[in-house]
DRENSE-863554 format. One record per residue (C-alpha): residue in one letter; x, y, z. Coordinates in steps of 0.001 Angstrom, whole numbers, plus 500000, padded with zeros to 6 digits. Layout:
aXYZ;...
***
This chain:
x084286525789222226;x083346529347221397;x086828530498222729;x088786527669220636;x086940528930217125;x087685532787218049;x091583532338218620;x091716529930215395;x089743533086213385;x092158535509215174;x095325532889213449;x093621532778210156;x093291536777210312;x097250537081210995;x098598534366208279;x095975536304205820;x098110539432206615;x101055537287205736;x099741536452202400;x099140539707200591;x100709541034197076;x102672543529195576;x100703547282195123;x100212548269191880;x102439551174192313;x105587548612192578;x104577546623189824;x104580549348187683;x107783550173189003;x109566547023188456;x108210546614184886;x109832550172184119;x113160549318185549;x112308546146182826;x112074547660180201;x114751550178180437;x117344547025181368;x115942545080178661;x115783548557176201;x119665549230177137;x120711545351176767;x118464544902173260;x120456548285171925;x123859547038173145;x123093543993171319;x121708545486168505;x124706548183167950;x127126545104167981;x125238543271165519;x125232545910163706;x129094546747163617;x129507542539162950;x127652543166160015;x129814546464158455;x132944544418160107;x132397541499157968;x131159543151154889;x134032545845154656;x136386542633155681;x135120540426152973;x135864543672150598;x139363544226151520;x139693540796151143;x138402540051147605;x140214543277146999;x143827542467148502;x143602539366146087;x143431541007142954;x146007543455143881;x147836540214145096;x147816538797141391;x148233542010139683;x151476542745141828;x153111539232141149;x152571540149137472;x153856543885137372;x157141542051139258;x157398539952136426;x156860542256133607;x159741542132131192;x161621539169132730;x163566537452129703;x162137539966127622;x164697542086125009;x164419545536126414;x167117547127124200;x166638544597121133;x162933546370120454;x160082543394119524;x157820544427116206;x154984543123115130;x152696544090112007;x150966547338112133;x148090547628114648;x147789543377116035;x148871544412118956;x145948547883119456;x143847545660117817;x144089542511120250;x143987544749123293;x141853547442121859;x143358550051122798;x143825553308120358;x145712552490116680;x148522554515115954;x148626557181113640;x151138555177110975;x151229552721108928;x154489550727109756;x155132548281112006;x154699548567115913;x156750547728118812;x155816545627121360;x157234546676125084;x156841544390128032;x153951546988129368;x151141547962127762;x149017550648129172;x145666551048128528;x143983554823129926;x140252555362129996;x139492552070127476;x136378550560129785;x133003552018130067;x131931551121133857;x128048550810134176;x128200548982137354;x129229552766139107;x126383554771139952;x128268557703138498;x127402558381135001;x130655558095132228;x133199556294134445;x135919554929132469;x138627552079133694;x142412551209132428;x143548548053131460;x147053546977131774;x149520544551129663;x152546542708130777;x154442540347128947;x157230537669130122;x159386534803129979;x157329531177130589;x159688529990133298;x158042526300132443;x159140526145128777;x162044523710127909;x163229522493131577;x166810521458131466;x168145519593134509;x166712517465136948;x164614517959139968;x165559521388141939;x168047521789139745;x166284521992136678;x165915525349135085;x164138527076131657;x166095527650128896;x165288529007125213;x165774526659122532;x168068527657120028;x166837527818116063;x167965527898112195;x166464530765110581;x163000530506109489;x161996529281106675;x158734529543104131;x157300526622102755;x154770526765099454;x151695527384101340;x153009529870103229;x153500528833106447;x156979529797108295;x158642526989109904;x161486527103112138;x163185524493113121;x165286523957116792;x168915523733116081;x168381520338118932;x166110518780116209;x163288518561118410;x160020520555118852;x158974518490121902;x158992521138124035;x157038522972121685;x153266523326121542;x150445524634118996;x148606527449120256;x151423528787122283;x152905532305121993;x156662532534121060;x159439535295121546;x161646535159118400;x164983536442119038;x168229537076116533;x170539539531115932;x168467541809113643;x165807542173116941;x162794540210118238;x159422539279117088;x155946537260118504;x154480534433117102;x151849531986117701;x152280528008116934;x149815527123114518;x150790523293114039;x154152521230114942;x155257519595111645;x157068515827112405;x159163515690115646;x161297518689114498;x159486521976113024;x157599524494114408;x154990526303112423;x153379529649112294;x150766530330109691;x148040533293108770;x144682532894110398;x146488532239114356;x143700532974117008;x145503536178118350;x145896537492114425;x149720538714114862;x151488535913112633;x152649537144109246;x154563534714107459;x156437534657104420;x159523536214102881;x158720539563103772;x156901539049107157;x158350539569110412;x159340536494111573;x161970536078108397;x163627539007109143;x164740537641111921;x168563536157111795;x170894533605113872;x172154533011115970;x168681533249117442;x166421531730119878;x162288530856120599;x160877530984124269;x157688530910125340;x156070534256126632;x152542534987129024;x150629537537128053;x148324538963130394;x145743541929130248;x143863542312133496;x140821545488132938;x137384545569134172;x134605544446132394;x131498546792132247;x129623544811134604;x132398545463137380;x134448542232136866;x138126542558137637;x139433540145134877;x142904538665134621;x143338537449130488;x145701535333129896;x146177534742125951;x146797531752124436;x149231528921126106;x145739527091126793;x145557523144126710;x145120521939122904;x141448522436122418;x138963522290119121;x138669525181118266;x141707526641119520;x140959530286122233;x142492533304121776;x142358533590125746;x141171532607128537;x139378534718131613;x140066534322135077;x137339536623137433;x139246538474140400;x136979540541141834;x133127541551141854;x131618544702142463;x134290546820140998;x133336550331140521;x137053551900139205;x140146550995138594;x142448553762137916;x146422553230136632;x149402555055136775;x153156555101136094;x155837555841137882;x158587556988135171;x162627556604135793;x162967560435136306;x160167560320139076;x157223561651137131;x153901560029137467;x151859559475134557;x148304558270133234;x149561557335130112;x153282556673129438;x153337555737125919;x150669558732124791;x153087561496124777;x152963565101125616;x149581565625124294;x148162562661126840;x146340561231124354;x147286557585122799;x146879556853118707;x148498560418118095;x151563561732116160;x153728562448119745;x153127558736121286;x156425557412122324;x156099553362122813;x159569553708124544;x158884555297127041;x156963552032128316;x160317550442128937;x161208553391131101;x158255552711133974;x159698551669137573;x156278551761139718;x153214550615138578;x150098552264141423;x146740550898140855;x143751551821142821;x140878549829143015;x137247550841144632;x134564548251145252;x130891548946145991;x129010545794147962;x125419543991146799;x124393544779150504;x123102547505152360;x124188548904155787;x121431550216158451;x121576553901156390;x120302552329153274;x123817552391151638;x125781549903150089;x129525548601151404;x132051550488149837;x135915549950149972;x138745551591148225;x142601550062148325;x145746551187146531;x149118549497146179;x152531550155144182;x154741547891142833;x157632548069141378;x158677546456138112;x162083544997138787;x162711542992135510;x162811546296133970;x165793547889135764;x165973550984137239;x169252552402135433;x167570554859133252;x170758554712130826;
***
């Protein structure tokens, strides 16, 4: 018995040996080679999430960006399209500055109205950090390629309608009435290029008198009308036409709005807008203008003269007619910060040319 209970120790003994851990000196070991596995993996992880983040933010910039420029080009293209360039369009003295607020002239008679407007230095910015930042604005006007469809289907195409010569009635108000008979495709509120042999003139619709006159009294929500015999809608003379125009603005509000204003052409409402505001883009910090000129120069102000400053004795409105590039630059600062503390910034520039306005400089 005695021999039985000292081999079955002597087993025990051996599958104790069997049984025994790791030293301390390799679990330390292994837990270092942990952590620096786990250290390398957590910073590849974290440098990725990191780029993600200033991916998507910059991304979601360009983006919001690319569509304003997107707008703003499709506009400049248009600029001028069924609009007289040689046949010059007046309208009393300061409506126009005073609409867009931009500088008054330095006269007293009546201005011209070119298919661009600029605008230099007219927008205080408080949204940029950097004290005093002013933004341009920019006009265009053009032809409403949905007034008066004649034809059918694909086929069917804007036209002007044809008018007798204005007319002033007691109160008044200048109607004018469509040599068709009809003012159907006619509607209150709406601007209107007048066009005759003696040159060219805006108006707004004020009222549509029975199914054949179109009128245009004092008191209009953009303030341009001037009726009666000496205003500028009488002067002009047939043959002569009325089309619809757009009139668009887009400028920065000082909260960093990118803002595209279109004026008037709105649904019949009570009271009647002068405009309505479409936001583009948020966050803007600048937005700069210039003008690529027929003879190659590039300017901040076309219309301001030598002097570069607009509302003084050497403006020349003409030369507005004579831009062929329009460059805008746009910079964008982000609600968000990146891993420095620093918000998302993105700056984009793009140049378009403004084909409806020719590029024969004679």
């Amino acid at each position: 018995m005695k021999k039985v209970s000292d081999e079955h120790n002597s087993n025990f003994q051996k599958n104790r040996s069997y049984e025994a851990g790791f030293t301390l000196l390799e679990l330390l070991v292994s837990l270092t080679i942990f952590l620096i596995v786990t250290s390398a993996i957590w910073g590849v992880l974290r440098t990725a999430q990191v780029s993600r983040s200033v991916v998507n933010n910059q991304v979601e910039l360009a983006k919001s960006v690319r569509l304003g420029l997107n707008l703003i080009g499709r506009d400049t293209y248009n600029a001028g399209f069924g609009y007289p360039l040689k046949n010059t369009v007046v309208l009393p003295d300061n409506r126009i500055s005073t609409l867009l607020g931009i500088p008054n002239d330095f006269d007293t008679t009546r201005d011209t109205v070119p298919p661009i407007i600029s605008g230099n230095n007219i927008t205080l910015n408080t949204y940029n950090t950097a004290p005093n930042v002013m933004t341009d604005q920019v006009t265009f006007l053009f032809y409403d390629t949905t007034f008066n469809m004649v034809g059918v289907g694909a086929n069917a195409v804007s036209m002007p309608l044809n008018i007798n010569a204005a007319t002033t009635t007691g109160t008044n108000i200048d109607e004018i009435v469509p040599i068709s008979g009809s003012n159907s495709s006619c509607r209150v509120n709406d601007l209107y290029l007048i066009t005759g042999n003696t040159g060219s003139t805006l108006g707004l619709a004020t009222a549509l008198s029975g199914t054949n006159k179109v009128q245009f009294s004092n008191g209009d929500v953009l303030g341009i009308n001037l009726p009666g015999p000496t205003g500028t809608i009488r002067q002009i003379t047939t043959p002569a036409s009325l089309q619809r125009v757009i009139m668009v603005t887009y400028f920065v509000t000082p909260d960093g709005t990118l803002t595209r204003r279109v004026y008037a052409n709105t649904p019949p409402v009570t009271p009647a807008v002068p405009f309505v505001d479409q936001p583009l883009v948020y966050g803007v910090e600048n937005f700069q203008i210039q003008y690529v000129m027929d003879n190659g120069t590039l300017l901040d102000d076309p219309s301001a003269g030598p002097d570069g400053i607009a509302g003084t004795a050497d403006d020349v409105t003409a030369n507005l007619a004579a831009v062929r590039q329009v460059r805008y630059t746009i910079s964008v600062r982000s609600q968000e910060l990146n891993s420095g503390g620093q918000p998302y910034r993105e700056t984009m520039t793009s140049t378009f040319s403004t084909r409806n306005l020719g590029y024969d400089a004679n």
